[in-house]
SEKEVEX-464493 format. One record per residue (C-alpha): residue number from 1; x, y, z. Coordinates in steps of 0.2 Angstrom, whole numbers, plus 2048, in hexadecimal, padded with zeros to 3 digits. Each point is the difference from the previous one (the first is absolute). Layout:
BEGIN
PT num   u   v   w
PT NUM   X   Y   Z
...
# end
This chain:
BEGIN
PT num   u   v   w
PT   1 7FC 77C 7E7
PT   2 80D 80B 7F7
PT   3 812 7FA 800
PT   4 811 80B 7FA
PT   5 80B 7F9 7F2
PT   6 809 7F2 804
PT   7 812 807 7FD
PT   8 811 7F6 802
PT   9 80A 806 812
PT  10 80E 809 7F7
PT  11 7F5 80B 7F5
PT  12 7F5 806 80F
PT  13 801 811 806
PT  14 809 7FF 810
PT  15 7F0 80B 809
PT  16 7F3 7FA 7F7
PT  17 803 7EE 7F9
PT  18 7EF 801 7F3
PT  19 80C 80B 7F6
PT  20 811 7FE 7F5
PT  21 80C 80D 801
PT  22 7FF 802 7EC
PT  23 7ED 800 803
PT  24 805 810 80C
PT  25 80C 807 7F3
PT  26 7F6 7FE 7EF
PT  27 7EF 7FC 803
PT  28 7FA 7EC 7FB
PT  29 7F4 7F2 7FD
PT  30 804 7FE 815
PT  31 7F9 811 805
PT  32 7F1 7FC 7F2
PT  33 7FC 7F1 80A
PT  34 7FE 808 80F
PT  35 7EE 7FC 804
PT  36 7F3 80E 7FC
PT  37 7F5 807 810
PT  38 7EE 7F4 800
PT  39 7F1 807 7F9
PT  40 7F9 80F 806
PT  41 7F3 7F7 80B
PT  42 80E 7F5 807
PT  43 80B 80E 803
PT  44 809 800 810
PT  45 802 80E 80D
PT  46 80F 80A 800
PT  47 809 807 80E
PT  48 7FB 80F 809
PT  49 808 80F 80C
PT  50 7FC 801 814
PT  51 801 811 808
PT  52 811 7FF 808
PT  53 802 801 812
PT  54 806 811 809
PT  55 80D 7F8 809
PT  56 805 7F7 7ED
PT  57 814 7FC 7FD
PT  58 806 800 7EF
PT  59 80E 7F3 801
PT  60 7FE 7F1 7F5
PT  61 7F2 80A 7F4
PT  62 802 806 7EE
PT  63 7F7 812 7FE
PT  64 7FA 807 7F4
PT  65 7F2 80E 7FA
PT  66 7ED 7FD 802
PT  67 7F9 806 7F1
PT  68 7EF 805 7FE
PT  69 7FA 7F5 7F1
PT  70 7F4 7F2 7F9
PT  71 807 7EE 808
PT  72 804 7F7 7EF
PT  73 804 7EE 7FB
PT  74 80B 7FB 7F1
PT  75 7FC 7EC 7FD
PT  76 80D 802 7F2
PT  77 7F2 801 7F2
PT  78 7F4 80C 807
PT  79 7FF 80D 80E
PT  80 7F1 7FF 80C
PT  81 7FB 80B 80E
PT  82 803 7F8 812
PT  83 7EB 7F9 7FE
PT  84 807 7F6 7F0
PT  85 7F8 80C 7F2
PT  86 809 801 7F2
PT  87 807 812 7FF
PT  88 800 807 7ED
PT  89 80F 808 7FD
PT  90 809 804 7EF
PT  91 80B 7F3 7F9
PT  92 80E 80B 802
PT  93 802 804 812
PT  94 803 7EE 803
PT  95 80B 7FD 7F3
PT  96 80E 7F7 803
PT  97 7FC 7FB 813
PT  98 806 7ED 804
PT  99 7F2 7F2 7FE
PT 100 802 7FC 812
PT 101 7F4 807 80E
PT 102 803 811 807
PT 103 7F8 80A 80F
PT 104 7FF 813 801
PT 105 7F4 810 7FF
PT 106 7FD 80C 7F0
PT 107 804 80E 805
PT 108 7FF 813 7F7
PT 109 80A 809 80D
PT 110 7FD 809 812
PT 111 7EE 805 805
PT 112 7FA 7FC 7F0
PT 113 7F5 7F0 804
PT 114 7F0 807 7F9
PT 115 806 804 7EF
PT 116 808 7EE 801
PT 117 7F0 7F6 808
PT 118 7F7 808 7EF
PT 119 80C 7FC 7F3
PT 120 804 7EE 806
PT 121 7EB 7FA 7FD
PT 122 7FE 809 7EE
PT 123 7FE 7F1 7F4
PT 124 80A 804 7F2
PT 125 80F 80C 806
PT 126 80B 807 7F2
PT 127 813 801 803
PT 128 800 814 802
PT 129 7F2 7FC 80E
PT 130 80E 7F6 80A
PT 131 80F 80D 7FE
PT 132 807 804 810
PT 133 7F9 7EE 808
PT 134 80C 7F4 808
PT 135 7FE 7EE 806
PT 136 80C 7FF 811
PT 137 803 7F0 804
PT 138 806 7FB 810
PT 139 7FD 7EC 800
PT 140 800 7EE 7F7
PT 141 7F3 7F4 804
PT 142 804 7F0 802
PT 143 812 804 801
PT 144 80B 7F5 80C
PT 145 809 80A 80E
PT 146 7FF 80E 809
PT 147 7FA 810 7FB
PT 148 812 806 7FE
PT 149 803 7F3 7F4
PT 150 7F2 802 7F7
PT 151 803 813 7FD
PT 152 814 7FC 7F9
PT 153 7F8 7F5 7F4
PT 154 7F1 80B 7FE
PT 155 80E 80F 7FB
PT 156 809 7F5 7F6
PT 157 7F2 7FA 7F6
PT 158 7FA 812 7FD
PT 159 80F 806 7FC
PT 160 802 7F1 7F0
PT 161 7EC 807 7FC
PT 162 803 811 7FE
PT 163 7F0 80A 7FE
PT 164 7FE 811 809
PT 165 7F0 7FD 805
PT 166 801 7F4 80B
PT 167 80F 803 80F
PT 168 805 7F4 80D
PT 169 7FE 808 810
PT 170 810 806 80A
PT 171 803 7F8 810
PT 172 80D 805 80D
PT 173 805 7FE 813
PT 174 7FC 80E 80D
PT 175 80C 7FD 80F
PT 176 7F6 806 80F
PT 177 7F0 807 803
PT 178 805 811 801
PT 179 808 800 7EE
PT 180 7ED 7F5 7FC
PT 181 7F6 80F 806
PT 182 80D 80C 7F5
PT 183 7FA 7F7 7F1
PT 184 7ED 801 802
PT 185 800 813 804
PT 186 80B 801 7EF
PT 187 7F3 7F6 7F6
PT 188 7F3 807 808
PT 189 804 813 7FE
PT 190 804 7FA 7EE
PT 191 7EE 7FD 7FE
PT 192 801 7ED 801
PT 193 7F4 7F6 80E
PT 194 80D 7F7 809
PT 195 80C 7F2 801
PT 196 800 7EB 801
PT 197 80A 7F4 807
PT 198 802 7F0 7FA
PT 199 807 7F5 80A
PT 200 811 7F6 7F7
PT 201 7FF 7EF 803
PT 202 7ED 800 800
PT 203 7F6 7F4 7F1
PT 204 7F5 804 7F3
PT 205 7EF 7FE 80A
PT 206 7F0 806 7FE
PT 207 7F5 809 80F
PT 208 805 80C 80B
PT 209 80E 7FD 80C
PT 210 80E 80A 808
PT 211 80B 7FD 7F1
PT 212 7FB 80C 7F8
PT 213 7FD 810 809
PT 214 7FB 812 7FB
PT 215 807 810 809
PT 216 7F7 810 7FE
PT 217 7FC 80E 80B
PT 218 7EC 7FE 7FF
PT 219 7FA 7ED 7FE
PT 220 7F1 7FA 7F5
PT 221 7F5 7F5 7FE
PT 222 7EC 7FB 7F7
PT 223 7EF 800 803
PT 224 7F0 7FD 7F9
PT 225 7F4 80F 801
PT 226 7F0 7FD 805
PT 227 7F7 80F 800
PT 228 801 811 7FE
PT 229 7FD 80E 80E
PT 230 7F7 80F 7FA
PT 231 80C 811 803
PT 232 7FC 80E 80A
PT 233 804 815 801
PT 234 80C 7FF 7F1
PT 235 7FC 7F1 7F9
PT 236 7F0 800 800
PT 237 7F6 7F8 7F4
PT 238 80F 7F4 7FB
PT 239 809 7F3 80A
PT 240 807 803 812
PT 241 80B 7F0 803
PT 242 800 7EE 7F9
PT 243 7FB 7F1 80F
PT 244 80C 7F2 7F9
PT 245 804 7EF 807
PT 246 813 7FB 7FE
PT 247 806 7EC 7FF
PT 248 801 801 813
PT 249 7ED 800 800
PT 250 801 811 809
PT 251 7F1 80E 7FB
PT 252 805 814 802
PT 253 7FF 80F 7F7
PT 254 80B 809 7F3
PT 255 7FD 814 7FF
PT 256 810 806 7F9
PT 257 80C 7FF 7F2
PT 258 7F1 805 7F2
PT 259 800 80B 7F1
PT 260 7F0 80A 7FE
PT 261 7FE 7F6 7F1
PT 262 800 7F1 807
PT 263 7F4 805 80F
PT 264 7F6 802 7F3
PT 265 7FF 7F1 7F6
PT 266 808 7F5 80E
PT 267 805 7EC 7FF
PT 268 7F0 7F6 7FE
PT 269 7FE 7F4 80F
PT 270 809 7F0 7FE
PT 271 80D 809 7F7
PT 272 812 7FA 807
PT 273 809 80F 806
PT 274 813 804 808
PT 275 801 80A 80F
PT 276 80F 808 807
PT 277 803 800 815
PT 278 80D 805 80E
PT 279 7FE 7F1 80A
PT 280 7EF 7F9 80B
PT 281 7F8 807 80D
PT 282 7FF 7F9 814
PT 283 7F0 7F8 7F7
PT 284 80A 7F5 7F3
PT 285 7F6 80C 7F1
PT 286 80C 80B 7F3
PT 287 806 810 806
PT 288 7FD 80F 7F7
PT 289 7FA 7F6 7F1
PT 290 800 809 7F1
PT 291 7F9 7FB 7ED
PT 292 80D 7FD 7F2
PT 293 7F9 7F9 7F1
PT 294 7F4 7F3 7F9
PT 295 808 7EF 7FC
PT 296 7FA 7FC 7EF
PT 297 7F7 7F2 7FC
PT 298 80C 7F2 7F9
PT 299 810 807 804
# end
């Protein structure tokens, strides 16, 4: 079992007691002693977003931006993607960053998650390759509190370890649902995928839970293809739709949202895909399912 440092009362942050305020301020052997994230094959889960509910209130959540990157874990050595893989990344991006676990997505900016899942797995990335890329972080593992103590800390401490790279994530209220729905259709027309709500006084826990919700005007989801169905009049000769099975256990068809190219050389079988839907059918099946992009192995 890991334990925080053992710190007098009258030196202990008064949100997060494993912390001193001069810790906060300047950096110190307290915030190097924070304990590292276990070994890759020990690493634990992190938390992850439901679809909000239609009928979904914002009160008593913290909202931010979904942004369409590569889930990434700083153990406050190395960064690893969300399956505990080391990421390689140039010394320089991440330097500067406190030794003290930090959760976030690398991100290269609106709709440009193809060009980032390809950059991300090269092996020996220069430091022109990863101009433009940012590390958002929105969360501490392991910190005490709720997840809006966590973020003043999380500002504060990115603001003493100033690197432009790396951006803690703006969080805000939203009054009502109507100013809520105001703020997606202006992220969304922006380009951006959507919003999340994190709920305030919620703990750093892994799993999905309502906690942690994601608002968006399409919801998404993964499967597993399992074959592929050969095309017809047009598409001829190439592939017609994938048959997938999603972590519901449920076996359907995708036939839309391809490039010709990738008709041509589509996603082998046992490949993990995303799909995008507008809700399920009388059935309990994904409406109107539609392919997004292949989920690359390790990330």
């Amino acid at each position: 079992m890991q334990h925080r440092p053992q710190l007098q009362p009258e030196q202990r942050h008064p949100h997060h007691p494993w912390l001193t305020r001069r810790a906060l301020v300047a950096g110190s052997a307290a915030l190097a002693a924070w304990p590292m994230l276990p070994a890759a094959a020990a690493l634990p889960g992190i938390p992850l977003a439901l679809d909000a509910p239609d009928d979904l209130q914002p009160a008593g959540h913290l909202v931010s931006e979904k942004y369409d990157g590569v889930r990434a874990l700083w153990d406050g050595r190395q960064l690893r993607f969300r399956s505990g893989l080391p990421v390689a990344v140039p010394d320089s991006f991440l330097r500067g960053l406190p030794p003290v676990p930090l959760d976030g997505e690398l991100w290269l900016g609106r709709g440009r998650f193809e060009a980032l899942s390809g950059l991300v797995r090269r092996q020996s990335p220069g430091d022109q390759d990863w101009r433009g890329l940012h590390y958002m972080v929105f969360d501490m593992p392991w910190a005490e509190g709720g997840f809006a103590a966590r973020d003043a800390l999380l500002q504060a401490l990115l603001r003493q370890h100033a690197n432009p790279a790396v951006v803690a994530v703006a969080q805000s209220t939203v009054p009502d649902r109507a100013a809520l729905l105001q703020r997606l259709d202006a992220v969304v027309q922006a380009g951006g995928e959507g919003l999340v709500l994190r709920r305030a006084d919620a703990l750093y826990a892994v799993g999905r839970s309502a906690a942690m919700l994601k608002l968006k005007p399409w919801h998404d989801a993964e499967a597993v293809v399992l074959a592929q169905v050969p095309g017809q009049g047009r598409h001829a000769g190439r592939m017609g739709a994938l048959q997938v099975r999603n972590d519901r256990g449920q076996v359907f068809h995708i036939g839309t949202g391809f490039s010709d190219a990738q008709r041509a050389a589509p996603p082998a079988t046992g490949q993990r895909i995303t799909y995008a839907y507008r809700g399920l059918t009388e059935s309990g099946l994904p409406r109107f399912a539609s392919y997004l992009r292949e989920r690359p192995a390790g990330l």
